[in-house]
C-alpha positions in Angstrom: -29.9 38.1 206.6 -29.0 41.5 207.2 -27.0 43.8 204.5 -23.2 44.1 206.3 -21.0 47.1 205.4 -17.5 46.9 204.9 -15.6 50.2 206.2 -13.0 50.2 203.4 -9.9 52.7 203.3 -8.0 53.6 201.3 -4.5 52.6 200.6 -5.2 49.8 203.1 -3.6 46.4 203.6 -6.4 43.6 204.7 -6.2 40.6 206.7 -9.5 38.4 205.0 -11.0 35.1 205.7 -14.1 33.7 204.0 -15.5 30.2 204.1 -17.0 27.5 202.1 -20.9 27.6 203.0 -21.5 24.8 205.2 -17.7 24.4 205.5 -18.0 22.3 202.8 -14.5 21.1 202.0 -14.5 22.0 198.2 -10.3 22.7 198.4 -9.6 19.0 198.8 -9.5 18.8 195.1 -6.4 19.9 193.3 -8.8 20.9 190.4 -11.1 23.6 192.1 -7.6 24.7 194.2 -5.9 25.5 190.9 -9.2 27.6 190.0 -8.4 29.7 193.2 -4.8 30.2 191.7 -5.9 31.4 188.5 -8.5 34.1 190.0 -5.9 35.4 192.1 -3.4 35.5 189.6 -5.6 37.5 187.1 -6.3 39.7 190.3 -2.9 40.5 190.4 -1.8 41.1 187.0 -4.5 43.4 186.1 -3.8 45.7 188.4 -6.8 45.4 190.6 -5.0 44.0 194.0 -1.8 43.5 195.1 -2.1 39.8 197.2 1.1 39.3 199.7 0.0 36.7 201.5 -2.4 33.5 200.9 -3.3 30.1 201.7 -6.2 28.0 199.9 -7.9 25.4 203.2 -10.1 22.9 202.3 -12.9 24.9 203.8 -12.1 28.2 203.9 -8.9 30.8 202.2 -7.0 33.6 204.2 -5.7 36.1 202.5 -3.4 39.6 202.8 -4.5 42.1 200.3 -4.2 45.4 199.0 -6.7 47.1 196.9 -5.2 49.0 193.7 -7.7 49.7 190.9 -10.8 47.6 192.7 -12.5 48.6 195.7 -12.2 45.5 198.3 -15.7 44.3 198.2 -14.8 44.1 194.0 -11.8 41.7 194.4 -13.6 39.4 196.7 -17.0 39.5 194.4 -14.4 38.1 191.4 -12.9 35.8 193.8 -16.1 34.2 195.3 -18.0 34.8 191.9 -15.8 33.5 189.4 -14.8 30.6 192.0 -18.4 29.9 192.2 -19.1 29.9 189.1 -16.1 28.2 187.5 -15.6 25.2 190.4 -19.6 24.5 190.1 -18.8 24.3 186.4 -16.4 21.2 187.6 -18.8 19.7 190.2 -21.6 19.7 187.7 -23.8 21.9 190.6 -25.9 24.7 191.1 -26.0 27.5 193.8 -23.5 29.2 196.0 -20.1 28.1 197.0 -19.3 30.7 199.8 -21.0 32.1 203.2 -22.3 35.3 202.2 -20.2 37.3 204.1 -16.2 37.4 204.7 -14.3 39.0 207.5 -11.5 41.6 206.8 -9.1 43.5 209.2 -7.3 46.2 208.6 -3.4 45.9 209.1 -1.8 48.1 211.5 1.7 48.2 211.7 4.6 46.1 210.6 4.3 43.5 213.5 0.4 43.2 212.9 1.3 42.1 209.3 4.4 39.5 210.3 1.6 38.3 212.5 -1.0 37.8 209.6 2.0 36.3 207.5 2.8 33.8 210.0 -0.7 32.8 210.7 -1.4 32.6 206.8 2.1 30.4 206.5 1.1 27.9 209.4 -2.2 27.4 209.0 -1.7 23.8 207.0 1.2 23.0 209.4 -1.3 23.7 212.6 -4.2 21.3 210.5 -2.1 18.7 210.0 -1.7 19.1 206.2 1.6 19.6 206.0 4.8 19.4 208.0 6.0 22.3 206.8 5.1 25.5 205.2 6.4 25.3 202.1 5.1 21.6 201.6 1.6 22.7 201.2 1.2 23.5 197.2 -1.8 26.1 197.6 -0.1 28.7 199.9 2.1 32.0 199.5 5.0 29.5 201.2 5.0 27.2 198.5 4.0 29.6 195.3 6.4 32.6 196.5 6.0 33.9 193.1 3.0 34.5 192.9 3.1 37.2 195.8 4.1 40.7 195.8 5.5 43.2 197.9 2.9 44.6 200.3 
């Protein structure tokens, strides 16, 4: 597999998906969800990224993020790292949790962003896991405080 580059800039809100390798469906558990949590919460009180925006799929995670004191490609080798790490810990397996690679798009105006919201919001609602937003317990709907400002 090739090396991809991530154009980065700075001051920058992101739009970012990545996915369970094989899709596996490692976000059923509450256990391995509440490991997400924690990451992004110690992302966000050290300083290193403000997160607006998330939801935690069984198979995959959307975020909206804006580097502060880590470059981008940082806060998502903690996330998929320590995730890695710490939820393999739980499993009692080896090897890698994540595709290699995760997609990011910049955001470019206000109605881009509303847009990223919504879709971040709805996605459990449009896959039948909840009815509504804030009934899912591993999204930005349901855990309002632990989102900032973007």
């Amino acid at each position: 597999m090739g090396n991809f580059s991530h154009v980065i800039l700075d001051n920058q809100i992101y739009f970012i998906t990545t996915t369970t390798r094989e899709r596996d469906k490692v976000f059923t558990s509450d256990e391995n969800s509440r490991v997400m949590l924690k990451i992004f919460e110690e992302i966000r009180e050290s300083g290193a990224a403000k997160i607006s925006a998330f939801v935690i799929m069984p198979d995959h995670l959307h975020l909206v993020v804006k580097p502060e004191k880590k470059s981008l490609d940082k806060i998502m080798q903690k996330i998929k790292g320590k995730s890695s790490r710490l939820i393999n810990q739980l499993r009692n397996r080896n090897g890698g949790l994540w595709q290699r690679e995760y997609f990011e798009r910049a955001i470019r105006d206000e109605k881009d962003l509303e847009e990223k919201y919504q879709y971040i919001v709805y996605n459990p609602v449009k896959e039948g896991l909840a009815e509504r937003p804030e009934e899912y317990p591993y999204s930005s709907a349901a855990l309002k405080e632990m989102v900032d400002e973007p």
